[in-house]
ZAVEXSE-328814 format. One record per residue: residue in three letters; x, y, z of N, C-alpha, C in turn. Coordinates in steps of 0.1 Angstrom, whole numbers, plus 5000, padded with zeros to 4 digits. Layout:
REM residues N
ALAXYZXYZXYZ ...
***
This chain:
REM residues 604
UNK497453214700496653094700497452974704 UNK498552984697499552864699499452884718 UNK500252944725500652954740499252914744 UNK498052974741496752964748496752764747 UNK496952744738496552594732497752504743 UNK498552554744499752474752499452524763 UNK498752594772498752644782497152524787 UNK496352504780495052444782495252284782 UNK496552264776496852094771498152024785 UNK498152154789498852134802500452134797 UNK500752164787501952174782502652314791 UNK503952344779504852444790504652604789 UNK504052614778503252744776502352794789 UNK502952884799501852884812501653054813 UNK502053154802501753264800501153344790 UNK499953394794499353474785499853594777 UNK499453604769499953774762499953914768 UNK498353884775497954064783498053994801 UNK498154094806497954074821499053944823 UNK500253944817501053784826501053804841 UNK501353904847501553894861500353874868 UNK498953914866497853854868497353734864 UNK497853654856497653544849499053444861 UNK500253484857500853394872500453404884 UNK500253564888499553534903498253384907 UNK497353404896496553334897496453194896 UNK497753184885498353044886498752994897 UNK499453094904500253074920498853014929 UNK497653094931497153044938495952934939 UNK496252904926495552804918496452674921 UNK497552664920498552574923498452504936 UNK498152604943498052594961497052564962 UNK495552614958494452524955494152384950 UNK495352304945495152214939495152164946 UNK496752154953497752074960496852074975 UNK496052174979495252174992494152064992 UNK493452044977492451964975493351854972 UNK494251824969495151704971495051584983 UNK496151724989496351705004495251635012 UNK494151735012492851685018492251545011 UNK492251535002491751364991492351274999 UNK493851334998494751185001494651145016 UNK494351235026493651185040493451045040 UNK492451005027492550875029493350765028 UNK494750805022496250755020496450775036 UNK496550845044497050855058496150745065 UNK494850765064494150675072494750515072 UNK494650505058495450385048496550335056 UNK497750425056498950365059498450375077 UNK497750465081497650425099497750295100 UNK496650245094495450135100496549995092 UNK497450005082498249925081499449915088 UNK500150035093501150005102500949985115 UNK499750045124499850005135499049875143 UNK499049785130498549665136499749605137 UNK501049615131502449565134502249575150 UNK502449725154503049675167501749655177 UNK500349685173499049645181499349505183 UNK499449435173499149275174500249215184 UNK501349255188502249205199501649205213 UNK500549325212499649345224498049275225 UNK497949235213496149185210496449015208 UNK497848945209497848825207498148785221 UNK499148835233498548795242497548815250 UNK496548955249495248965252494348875249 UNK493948815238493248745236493648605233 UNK494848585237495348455233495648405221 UNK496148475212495548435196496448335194 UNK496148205181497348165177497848195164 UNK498048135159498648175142497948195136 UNK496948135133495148125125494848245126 UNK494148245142493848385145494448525144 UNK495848535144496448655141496648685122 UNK496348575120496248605103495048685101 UNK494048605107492948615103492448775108 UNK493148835122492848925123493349045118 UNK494449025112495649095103494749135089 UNK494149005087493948995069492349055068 UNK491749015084489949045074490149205072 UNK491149295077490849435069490849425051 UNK492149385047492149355036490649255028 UNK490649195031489449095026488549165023 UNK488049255036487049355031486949465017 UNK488449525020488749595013488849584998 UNK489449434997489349394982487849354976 UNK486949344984485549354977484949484980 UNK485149554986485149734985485549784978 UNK486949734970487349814964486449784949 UNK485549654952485249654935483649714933 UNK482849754947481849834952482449964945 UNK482949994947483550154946483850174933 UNK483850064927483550134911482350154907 UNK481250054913480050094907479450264915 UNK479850244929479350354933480250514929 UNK481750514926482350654916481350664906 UNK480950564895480550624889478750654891 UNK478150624900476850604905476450744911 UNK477550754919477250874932477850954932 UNK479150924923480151044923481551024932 UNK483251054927484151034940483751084948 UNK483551204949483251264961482751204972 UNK481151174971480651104977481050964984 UNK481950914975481750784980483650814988 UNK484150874989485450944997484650965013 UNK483951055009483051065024482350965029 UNK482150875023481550705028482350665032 UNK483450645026485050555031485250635043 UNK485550735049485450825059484950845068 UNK483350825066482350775078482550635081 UNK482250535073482450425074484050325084 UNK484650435079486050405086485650425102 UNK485650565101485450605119484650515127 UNK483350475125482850425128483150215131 UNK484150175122484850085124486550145139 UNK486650205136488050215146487350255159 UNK486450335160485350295170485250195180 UNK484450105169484849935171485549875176 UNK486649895171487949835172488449865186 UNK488149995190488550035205487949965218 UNK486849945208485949905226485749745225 UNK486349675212486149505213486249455225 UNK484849365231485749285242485449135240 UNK486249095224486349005222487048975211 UNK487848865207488348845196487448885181 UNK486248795182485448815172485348965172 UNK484549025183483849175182485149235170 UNK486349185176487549285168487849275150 UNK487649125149487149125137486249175132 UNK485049195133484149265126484349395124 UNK485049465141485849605133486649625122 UNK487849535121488949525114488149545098 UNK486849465099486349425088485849525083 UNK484749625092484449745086485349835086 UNK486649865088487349985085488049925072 UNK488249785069488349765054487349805043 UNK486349765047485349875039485349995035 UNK485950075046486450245040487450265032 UNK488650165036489750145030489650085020 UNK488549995013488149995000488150074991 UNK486850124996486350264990487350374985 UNK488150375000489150504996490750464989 UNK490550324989492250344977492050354965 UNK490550284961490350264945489750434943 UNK489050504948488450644945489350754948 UNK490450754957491450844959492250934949 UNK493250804942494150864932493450844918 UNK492050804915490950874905490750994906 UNK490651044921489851174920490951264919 UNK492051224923493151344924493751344904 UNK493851244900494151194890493351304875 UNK491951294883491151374871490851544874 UNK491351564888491351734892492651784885 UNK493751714884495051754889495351794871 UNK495951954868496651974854497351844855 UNK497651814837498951694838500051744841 UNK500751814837502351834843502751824856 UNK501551794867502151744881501151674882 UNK500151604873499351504881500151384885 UNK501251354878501751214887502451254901 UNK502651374906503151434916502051474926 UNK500751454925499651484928499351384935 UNK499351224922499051134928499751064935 UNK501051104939502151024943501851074955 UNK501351164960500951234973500351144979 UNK499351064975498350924982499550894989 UNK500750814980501550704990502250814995 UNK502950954995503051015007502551015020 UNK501151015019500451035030499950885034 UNK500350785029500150625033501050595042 UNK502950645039503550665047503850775060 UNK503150865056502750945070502550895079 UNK500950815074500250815084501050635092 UNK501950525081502550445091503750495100 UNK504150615100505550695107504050735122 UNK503550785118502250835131502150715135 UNK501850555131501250435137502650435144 UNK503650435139504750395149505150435162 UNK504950575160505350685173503650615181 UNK502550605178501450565185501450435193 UNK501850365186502450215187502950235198 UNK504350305198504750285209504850355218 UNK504250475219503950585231503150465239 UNK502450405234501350305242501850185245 UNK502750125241503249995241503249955257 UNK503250045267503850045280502650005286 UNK501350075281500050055290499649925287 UNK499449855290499249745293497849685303 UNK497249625302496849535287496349595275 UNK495749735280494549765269495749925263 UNK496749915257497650015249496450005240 UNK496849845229496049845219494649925212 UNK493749985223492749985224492850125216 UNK493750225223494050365221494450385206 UNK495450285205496150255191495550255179 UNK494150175180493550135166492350235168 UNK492150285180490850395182490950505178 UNK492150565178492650705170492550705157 UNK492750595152492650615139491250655134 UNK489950665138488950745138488850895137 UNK490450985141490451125140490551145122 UNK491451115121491651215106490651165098 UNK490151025100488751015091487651095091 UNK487251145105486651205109486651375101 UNK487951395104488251555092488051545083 UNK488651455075488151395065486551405060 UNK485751345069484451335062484151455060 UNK484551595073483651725077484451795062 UNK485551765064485951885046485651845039 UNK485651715032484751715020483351795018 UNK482451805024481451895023481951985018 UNK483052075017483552225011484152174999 UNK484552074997485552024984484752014972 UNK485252014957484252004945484451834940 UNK483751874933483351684926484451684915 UNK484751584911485651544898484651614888 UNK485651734880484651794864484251694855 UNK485451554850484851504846483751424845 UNK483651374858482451284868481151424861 UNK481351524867480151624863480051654848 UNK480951624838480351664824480051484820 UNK480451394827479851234827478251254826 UNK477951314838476551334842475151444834 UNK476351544823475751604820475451784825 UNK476051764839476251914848477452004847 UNK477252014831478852094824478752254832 UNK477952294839477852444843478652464854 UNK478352334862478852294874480752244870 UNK480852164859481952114858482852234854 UNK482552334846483352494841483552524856 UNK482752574863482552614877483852554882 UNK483952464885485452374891486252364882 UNK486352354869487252384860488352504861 UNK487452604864487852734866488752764877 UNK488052744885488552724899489952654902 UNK490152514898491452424899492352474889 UNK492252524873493352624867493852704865 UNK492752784872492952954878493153034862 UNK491952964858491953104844490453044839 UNK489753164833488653144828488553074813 UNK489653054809489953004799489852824796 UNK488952784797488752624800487752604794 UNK487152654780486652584767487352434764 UNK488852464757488852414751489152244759 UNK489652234773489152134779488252074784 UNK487452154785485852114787485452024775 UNK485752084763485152024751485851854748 UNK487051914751488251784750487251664756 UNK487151734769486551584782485251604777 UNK484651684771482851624763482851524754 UNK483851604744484051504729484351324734 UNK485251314744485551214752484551114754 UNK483951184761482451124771481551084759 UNK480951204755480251154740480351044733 UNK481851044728482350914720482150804730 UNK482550764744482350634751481050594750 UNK480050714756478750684760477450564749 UNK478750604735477950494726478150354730 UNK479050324744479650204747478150154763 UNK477650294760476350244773476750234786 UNK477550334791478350334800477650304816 UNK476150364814474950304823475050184827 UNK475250104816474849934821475849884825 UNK476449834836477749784841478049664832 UNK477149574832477049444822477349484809 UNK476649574804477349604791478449694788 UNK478849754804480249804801481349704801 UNK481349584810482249474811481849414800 UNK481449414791481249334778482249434772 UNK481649564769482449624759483949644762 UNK484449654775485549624778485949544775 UNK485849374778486349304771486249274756 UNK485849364749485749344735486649444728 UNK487249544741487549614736489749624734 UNK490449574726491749524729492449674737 UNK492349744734493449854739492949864753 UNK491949854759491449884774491849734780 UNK491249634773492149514776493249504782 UNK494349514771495849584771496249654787 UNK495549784787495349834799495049784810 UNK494549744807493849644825494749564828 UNK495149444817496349354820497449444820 UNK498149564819499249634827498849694840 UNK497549724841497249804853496549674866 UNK496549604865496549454870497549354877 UNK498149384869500049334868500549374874 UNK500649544875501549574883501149624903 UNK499749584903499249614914499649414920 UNK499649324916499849214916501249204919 UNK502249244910503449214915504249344932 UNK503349434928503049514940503149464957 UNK502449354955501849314971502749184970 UNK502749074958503648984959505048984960 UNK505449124964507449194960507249144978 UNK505949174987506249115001505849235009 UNK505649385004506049495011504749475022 UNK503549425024502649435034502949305041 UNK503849255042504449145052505349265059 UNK506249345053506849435060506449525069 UNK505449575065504949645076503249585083 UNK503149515078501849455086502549365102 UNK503649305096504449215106505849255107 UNK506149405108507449475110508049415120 UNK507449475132507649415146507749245145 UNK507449225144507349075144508349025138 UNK508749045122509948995120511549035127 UNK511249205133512449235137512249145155 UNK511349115155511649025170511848915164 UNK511348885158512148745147513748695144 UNK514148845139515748865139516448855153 UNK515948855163516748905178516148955187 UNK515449015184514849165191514049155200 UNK513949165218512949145226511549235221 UNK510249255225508949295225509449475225 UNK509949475238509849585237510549715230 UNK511749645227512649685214511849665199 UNK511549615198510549565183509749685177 UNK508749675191507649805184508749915180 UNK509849955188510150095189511150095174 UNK511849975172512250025161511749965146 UNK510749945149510049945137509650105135 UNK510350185139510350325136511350385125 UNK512350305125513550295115513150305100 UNK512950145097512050115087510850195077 UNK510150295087508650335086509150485087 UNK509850535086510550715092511250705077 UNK512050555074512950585063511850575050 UNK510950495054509650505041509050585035 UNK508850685047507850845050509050905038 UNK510250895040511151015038511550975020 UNK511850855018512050795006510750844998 UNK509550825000508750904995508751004987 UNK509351114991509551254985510551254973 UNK511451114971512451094963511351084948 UNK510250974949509350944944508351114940 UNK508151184949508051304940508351384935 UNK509851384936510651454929510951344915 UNK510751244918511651184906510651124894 UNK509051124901508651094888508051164876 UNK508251294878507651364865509351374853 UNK510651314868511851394859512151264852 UNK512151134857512850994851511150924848 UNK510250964847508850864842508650764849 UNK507450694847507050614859507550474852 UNK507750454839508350314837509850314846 UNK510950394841512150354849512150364862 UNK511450474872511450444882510950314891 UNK509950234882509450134885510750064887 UNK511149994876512149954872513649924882 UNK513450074882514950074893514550024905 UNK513350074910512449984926512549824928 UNK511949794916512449694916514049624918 UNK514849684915516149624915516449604931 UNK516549754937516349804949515949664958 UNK514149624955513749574962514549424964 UNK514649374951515149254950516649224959 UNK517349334961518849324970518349364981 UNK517449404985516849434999516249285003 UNK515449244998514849105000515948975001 UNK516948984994518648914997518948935010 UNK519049045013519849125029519349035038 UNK517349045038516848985048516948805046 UNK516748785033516948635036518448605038 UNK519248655037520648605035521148585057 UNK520248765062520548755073519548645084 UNK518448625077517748515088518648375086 UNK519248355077519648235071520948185078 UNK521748325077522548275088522148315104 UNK521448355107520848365119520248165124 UNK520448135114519048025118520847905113 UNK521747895108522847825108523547855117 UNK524147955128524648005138523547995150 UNK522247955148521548005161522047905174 UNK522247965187522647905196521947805205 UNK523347695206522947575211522347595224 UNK521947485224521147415239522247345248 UNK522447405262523847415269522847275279 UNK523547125276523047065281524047015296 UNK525047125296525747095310524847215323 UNK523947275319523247335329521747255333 UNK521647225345520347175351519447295353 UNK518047245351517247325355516147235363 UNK515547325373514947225383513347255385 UNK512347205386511147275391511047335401 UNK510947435404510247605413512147515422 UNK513047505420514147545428514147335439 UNK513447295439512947195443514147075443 UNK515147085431515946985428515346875418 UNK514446865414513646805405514046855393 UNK514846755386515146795368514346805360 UNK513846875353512946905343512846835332 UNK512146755327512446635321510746655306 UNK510346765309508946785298509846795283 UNK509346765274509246785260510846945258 UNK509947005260511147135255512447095262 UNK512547065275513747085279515046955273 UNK514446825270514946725267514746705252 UNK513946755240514146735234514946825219 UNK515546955227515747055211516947065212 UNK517547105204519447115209520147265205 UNK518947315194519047425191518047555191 UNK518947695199517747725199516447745190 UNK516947775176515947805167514947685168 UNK515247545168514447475169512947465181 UNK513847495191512947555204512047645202 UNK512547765199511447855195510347855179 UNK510347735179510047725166508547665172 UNK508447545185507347535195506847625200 UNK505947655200504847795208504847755221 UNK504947645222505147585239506047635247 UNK507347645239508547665247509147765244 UNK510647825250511047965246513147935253 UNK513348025250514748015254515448095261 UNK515947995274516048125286517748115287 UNK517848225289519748225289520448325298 UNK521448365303522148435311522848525301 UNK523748415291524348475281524348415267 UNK524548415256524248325248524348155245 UNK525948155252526347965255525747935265 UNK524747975274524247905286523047965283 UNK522147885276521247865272520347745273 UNK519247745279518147615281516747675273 UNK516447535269514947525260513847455275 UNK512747615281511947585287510647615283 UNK509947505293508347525287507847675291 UNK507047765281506447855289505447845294 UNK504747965301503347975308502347945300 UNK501147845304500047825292499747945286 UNK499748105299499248215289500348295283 UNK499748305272500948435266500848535272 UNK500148595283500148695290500848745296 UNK501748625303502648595312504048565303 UNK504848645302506048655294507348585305 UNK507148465307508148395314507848245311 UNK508948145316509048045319507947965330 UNK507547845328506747805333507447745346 UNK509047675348509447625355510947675351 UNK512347645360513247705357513947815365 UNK514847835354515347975364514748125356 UNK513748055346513248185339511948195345 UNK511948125356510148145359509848235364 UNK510448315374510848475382509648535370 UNK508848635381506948695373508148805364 UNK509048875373509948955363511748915362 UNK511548815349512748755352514148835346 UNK513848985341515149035340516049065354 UNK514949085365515549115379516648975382 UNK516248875375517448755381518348775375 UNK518548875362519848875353519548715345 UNK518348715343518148625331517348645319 UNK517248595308516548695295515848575290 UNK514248585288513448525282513248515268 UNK513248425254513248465242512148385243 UNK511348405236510048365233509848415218 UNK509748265210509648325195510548465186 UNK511448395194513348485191513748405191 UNK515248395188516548345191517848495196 UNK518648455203519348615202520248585193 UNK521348605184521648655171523048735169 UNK523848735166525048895164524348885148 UNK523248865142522148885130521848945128 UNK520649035141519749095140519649245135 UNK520649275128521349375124520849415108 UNK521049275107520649255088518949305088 UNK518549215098516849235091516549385095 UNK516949495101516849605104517349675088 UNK518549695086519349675073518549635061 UNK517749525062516949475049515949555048 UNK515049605060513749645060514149825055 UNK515049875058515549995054515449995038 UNK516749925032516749915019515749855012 UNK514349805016513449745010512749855011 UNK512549965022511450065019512050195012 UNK513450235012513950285004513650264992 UNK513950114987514050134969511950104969 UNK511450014977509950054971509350164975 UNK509550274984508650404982508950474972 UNK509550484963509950614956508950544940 UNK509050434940508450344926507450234929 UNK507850124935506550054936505450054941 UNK505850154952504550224961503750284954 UNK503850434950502950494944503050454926 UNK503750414920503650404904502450344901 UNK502250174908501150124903499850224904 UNK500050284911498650354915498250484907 UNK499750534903499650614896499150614880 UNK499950484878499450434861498150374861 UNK497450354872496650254871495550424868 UNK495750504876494850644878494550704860 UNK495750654850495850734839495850634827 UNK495950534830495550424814494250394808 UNK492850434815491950404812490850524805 UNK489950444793489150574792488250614802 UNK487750704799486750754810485750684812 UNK484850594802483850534806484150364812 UNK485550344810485850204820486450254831 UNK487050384834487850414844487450344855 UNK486050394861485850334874486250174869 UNK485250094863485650004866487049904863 UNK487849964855488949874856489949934871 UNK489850054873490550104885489950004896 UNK488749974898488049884909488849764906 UNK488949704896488949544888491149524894 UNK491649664893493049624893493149684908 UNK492549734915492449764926492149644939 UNK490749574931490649404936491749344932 UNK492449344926493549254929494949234938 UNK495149454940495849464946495449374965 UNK494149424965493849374975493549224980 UNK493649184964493448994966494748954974 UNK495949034967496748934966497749004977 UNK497349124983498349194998497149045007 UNK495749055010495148925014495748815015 UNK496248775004497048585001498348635003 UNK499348775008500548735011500148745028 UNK499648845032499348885048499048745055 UNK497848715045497348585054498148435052 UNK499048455047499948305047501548325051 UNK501748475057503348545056504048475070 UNK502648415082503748345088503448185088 UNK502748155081502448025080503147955069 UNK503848035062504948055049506348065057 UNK506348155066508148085076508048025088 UNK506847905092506847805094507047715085 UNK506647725079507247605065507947605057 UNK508547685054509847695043510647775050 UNK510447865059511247905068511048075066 UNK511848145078511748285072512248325060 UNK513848235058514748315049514148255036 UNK513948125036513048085022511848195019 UNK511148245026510048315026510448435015 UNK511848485023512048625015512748575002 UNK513148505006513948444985512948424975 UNK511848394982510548334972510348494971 UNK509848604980509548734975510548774960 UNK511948754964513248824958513148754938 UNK512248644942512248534930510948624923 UNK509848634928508748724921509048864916 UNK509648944928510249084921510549074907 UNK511848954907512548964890511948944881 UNK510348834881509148824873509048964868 UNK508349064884507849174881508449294874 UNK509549304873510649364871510649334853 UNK510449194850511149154836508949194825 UNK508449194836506749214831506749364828 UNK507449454842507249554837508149634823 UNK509349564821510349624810509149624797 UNK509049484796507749434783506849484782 UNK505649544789504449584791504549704790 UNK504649784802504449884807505149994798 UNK503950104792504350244786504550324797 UNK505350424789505750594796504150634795 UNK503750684803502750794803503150944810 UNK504550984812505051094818504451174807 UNK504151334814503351434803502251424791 UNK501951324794500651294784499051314797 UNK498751364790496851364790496251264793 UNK495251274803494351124801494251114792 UNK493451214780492851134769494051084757 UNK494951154759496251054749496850954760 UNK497150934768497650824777496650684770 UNK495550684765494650584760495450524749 UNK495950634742496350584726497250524729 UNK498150534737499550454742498850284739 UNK498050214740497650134741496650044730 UNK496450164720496050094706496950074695 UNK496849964688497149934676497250054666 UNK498350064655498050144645497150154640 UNK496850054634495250044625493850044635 UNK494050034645492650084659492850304657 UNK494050324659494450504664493550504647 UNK493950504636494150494621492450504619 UNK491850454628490150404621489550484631 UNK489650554644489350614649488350764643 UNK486550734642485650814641486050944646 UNK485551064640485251174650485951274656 UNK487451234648488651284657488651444657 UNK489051504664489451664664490551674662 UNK491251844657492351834649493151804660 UNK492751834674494051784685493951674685 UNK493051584683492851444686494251414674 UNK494151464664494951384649496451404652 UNK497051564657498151634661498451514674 UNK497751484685498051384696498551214690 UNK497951204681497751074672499051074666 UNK499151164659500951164655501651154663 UNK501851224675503151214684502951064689 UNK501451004691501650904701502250774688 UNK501950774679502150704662503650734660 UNK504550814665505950834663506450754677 UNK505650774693506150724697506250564701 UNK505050544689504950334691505950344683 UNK505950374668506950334658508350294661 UNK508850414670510450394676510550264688 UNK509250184695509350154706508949984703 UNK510349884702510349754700509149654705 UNK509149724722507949674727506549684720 UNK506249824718505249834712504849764697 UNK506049744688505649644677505249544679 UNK505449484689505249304692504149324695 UNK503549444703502249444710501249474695 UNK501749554685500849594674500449454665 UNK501549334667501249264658500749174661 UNK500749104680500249054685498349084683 UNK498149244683497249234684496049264670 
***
C-alpha cells in the first residue's frame, strides 16, 4: 500500500509488487506519451519565440520599406505584445469556459491566420493589424500552455515538462535567425517570407490537437470524471489512478464553495483570500521583474543593438545567430537543473548571471560612445564631385561620430576610421548611401568607402556580442522558464485560470513598456545608461525573489498551495483527508525551519 501510495503522489516509489516489468514497460511508454503531448502543447512556445525573434532581423528590412521612424518601429514591434497582454487575460476566462484544449487550438488558428496577414501587408497600417492578431494567439497560448502541460505532467518532471515551453520559445528564435537571414538578401520583400512562415507550425499545431486529450483536471472541474480516469490512465500508464482522481475531486469540491462559475465572485474571493493573494503577488513579481531584467529588448532588437555596437546591416542579422543558438542551447542547462537545484536558486543564480551580463553591455557601449571616432575636418567633401564644399547641417556641425549618427538625417562615411566625415543621407532609407560626398556612389563599397548609418565603427563591438551571450546564458536556464514555471504551480484550481491570466497580463504589460520605449530610452539616457538601468532592476528582482519566493521542487499542485498559508489558515483547514494532514505536516516543518516564511506568518 505504502509503494502504491508513493507511486500515485508522484513520489519515488515507481514499482509495483506483481508484474514490475510490465508495470515499467508501461511506465516507459507512458513517459514517452507524456513528453510527446508535451512537445506537441509547447508548439505554442516555438511559435512564441518565432514571432519574437524574427522581427529583430525583419524590422531592418520593414523600416526601410516603409519608411518607418522610431514611433513607428516601436509601435510595430510592440502592438504584438499589446494584443497579447489583453489575450492573455481573455484566456483565463475562456481555459476555464471552453477548456485548455480548446482555447490552444484558438491561439493556433488565430495565429496562422495573422502571419498570413503579415505576408501580404501592403501597408504599414495593414502590418499592424497583423502583428496585432498574431498577438492574440500568443495571448492565448503563453497563459494556457504551461497550465495545460503543468496539470497533465506526474510531479517529479512536471517542472521539466514545463521548462520545455521556454525550450521550444528558444527553438523556435534559433529557426527566426537562420530564416532571417537566409532571406536577408531578397530584397525588398525578404521580410514578407520571414513573418509568413510562421503560419506553418501553427498550422500543425491546430491539426494535432484534435488527437490530443483535455486537462483531467479541467474535466473532473466540469464534472466528466469518466472522461478525466480515461486520460488519467493513459498519461500514467497504470490503471491505478483512484486515489488521484479523488485527490483532484476532494480539491475541486472544496473550491467550488468559492463559486468558481462567477468570475466576479471568484476575483472577490481571491482577493479575500490571503494565501492565493500571497501567490499572485509572487507569481506577478516574478513575471514583472522578468521582462524588466531587459531580455525582450535583447531579442526583439538583437540586430539592432549589435549594429548599434559596430556592426554593418548585413553582419547584424547574421550574427544575431550567436546570441539566439547560445539561448536555444543554455536551455537544456535549465532542464537538467531544475528538478536537481529547485526553482528558487536557480532563479537566483540567473539573476546574478544576468546582472554581469547587462555590465558587459553597458560598460562596452560606454566606452564605445567615449572612444567613438572623430570628425576628420582636414578632409573636404564636395557636391556630386563639382568642387562645391558641403556646408549642410551634418557636415559642419558634429565633431564626433556618435554624435552624427545620433541624427537620422545623417551617417558617417569613412575610408578608415581617422578619415571620417559626417554626411547627410538620402531622404529614403531605402537607399543605404550618402546624399552628397564621396559616399554617394548607389554601391559605395565599390569606391573602397564604408557607410555607417546609425553605427559608429568601434574596436567595441566585441563586448555587446559578449554581453548578449552571457545575458542569454545566465537567463535561459532560470529566468526564462522559472517564472512560468512557478507561476503554472502556486495556484488552487479554482483561481488557476485566473491568477495565471492576471500574472500573465503583466508579463505582457511590462515586455510592452520595455519594447516600446527600448529605443527611445537610448536616445535619451543613452544605450549604455539603458542597460545600467536594466542591471539596477535585476538586483531589485534578485533581492524580491530571496524574500518571497518558496521551493515548490517535488511537491503537488495540491500541496504547492499550502506553501503559502499561514499556520493557523493550514491549522483551521475543513475536510482534510489523511493525505491532506500527512502533506500539512511536511509542509508545517517546512515553514517552521524557513526565516522567510515566519515574517510572512506574522505579517499575515
Amino acid at each position: 500500500m505504502e509503494a502504491k501510495d508513493r507511486h500515485n503522489k508522484g513520489g519515488n516509489g515507481d514499482t509495483m509488487n506483481s508484474n514490475s516489468n510490465i508495470t515499467t514497460d508501461t511506465k516507459r511508454e507512458n513517459t514517452k506519451f507524456v513528453y510527446f503531448l508535451s512537445c506537441f502543447a509547447t508548439i505554442g512556445g516555438l511559435i512564441f519565440g518565432y514571432d519574437t525573434g524574427i522581427v529583430s532581423g525583419a524590422m531592418l528590412l520593414i523600416k526601410p520599406f516603409f519608411d518607418l521612424n522610431t514611433i513607428w518601429t516601436e509601435i510595430i514591434v510592440s502592438g504584438t505584445i499589446g494584443a497579447a497582454a489583453l489575450f492573455s487575460l481573455v484566456a483565463g476566462f475562456t481555459t476555464d469556459f471552453f477548456g485548455r484544449k480548446k482555447t490552444i487550438m484558438a491561439a493556433s488558428f488565430v495565429f496562422t491566420g495573422g502571419a498570413i496577414l503579415m505576408a501580404l501587408s501592403p501597408s504599414k497600417e495593414i502590418l499592424l493589424v497583423g502583428r496585432i492578431i498574431v498577438g492574440m494567439g500568443i495571448g492565448f497560448a503563453s497563459m494556457t500552455v504551461p497550465m495545460y502541460v503543468a496539470e497533465v505532467a506526474p510531479a517529479q518532471i512536471r517542472g521539466r515538462l514545463v521548462t520545455l515551453n521556454q525550450l521550444f520559445i528558444t527553438i523556435g528564435i534559433v529557426i527566426s535567425a537562420l530564416i532571417a537571414g537566409g532571406f536577408s538578401e531578397m530584397k525588398p520583400d525578404g521580410w514578407r517570407y520571414m513573418l509568413g512562415l510562421a503560419g506553418a507550425p501553427s498550422l500543425i499545431q491546430f491539426c494535432g490537437f484534435f488527437f490530443l486529450p483535455e486537462s483531467p483536471r479541467w474535466l473532473v472541474s466540469k464534472g466528466r470524471d469518466v472522461e478525466a480516469r480515461t486520460v488519467l490512465v493513459k498519461i500514467r500508464g497504470t490503471d491505478d489512478v483512484t486515489r488521484e482522481l479523488d485527490d483532484i475531486r476532494t480539491v475541486i469540491n472544496r473550491d467550488k464553495q468559492l463559486d468558481q462559475g462567477n468570475k466576479v465572485k471568484e476575483v472577490a474571493s481571491l482577493c479575500g483570500t490571503p494565501h492565493v493573494m500571497k501567490a499572485l503577488f509572487v507569481g506577478a513579481g516574478l513575471q514583472l521583474f522578468q521582462q524588466l531584467c531587459g531580455i525582450n529588448t535583447v531579442i526583439y532588437y538583437s540586430a539592432s543593438i549589435i549594429k548599434m555596437s559596430g556592426f554593418p546591416v548585413e553582419y547584424a542579422i547574421w550574427l544575431v545567430m550567436v546570441p539566439n543558438t547560445v539561448n536555444f542551447l543554455s536551455t537544456f542547462i535549465g532542464l537538467w537543473a531544475v528538478e536537481k537545484f529547485g526553482r528558487k536558486r536557480l532563479t537566483v543564480i540567473s539573476f546574478s548571471g544576468v546582472i554581469m551580463s547587462l555590465a558587459v553591455l553597458a560598460i562596452g557601449f560606454q566606452l564605445s560612445a567615449i572612444y567613438s571616432p572623430e570628425i576628420n575636418r582636414n578632409i573636404t567633401e564636395t557636391y556630386d564631385g563639382n568642387g562645391t564644399v558641403i556646408t549642410d547641417s551634418c557636415y559642419v556641425k558634429y565633431t564626433v561620430c556618435s554624435d552624427c549618427i545620433k541624427d537620422s538625417r545623417c551617417g558617417f562615411c569613412y575610408d578608415d576610421i581617422a578619415n571620417g566625415t559626417c554626411l547627410q543621407a538620402q531622404p529614403s532609407h531605402k537607399e543605404e548611401r550618402a546624399q552628397y560626398g564621396r559616399c554617394n556612389a548607389t554601391n559605395v563599397s565599390t569606391t573602397g568607402m564604408h557607410w555607417a548609418q546609425g553605427y559608429c565603427p568601434t574596436d567595441y563591438s566585441w563586448m555587446a556580442i559578449l554581453g548578449l551571450v552571457l545575458f542569454v546564458i545566465s537567463f535561459a536556464p532560470g529566468l526564462g522558464p522559472m517564472p512560468w514555471t512557478i507561476n503554472s504551480e502556486i495556484y488552487p484550481l479554482w483561481a488557476r485560470g485566473t491568477c495565471i491570466a492576471m500574472a500573465t497580463a503583466v508579463n505582457w504589460i511590462f515586455n510592452l513598456i520595455v519594447s516600446f520605449s527600448f529605443l527611445t530610452l537610448t536616445e535619451t539616457i543613452t544605450t549604455y545608461g539603458t542597460f545600467w538601468l536594466f542591471a539596477c532592476i535585476c538586483l531589485v528582482g534578485m533581492i524580491f525573489t530571496l524574500i518571497f519566493v518558496p521551493e515548490t521542487k517535488n511537491k503537488t499542485l495540491e500541496e504547492v498551495q499550502l506553501l503559502f498559508m499561514t499556520k493557523t489558515a493550514r491549522e483551521s483547514r475543513q475536510g482534510l483527508s489523511v493525505y491532506d494532514v500527512e502533506v500539512d505536516n511536511v509542509v508545517h516543518d517546512h515553514v517552521a525551519h524557513s526565516d522567510v516564511h515566519k515574517s510572512e506568518d506574522t505579517r499575515m
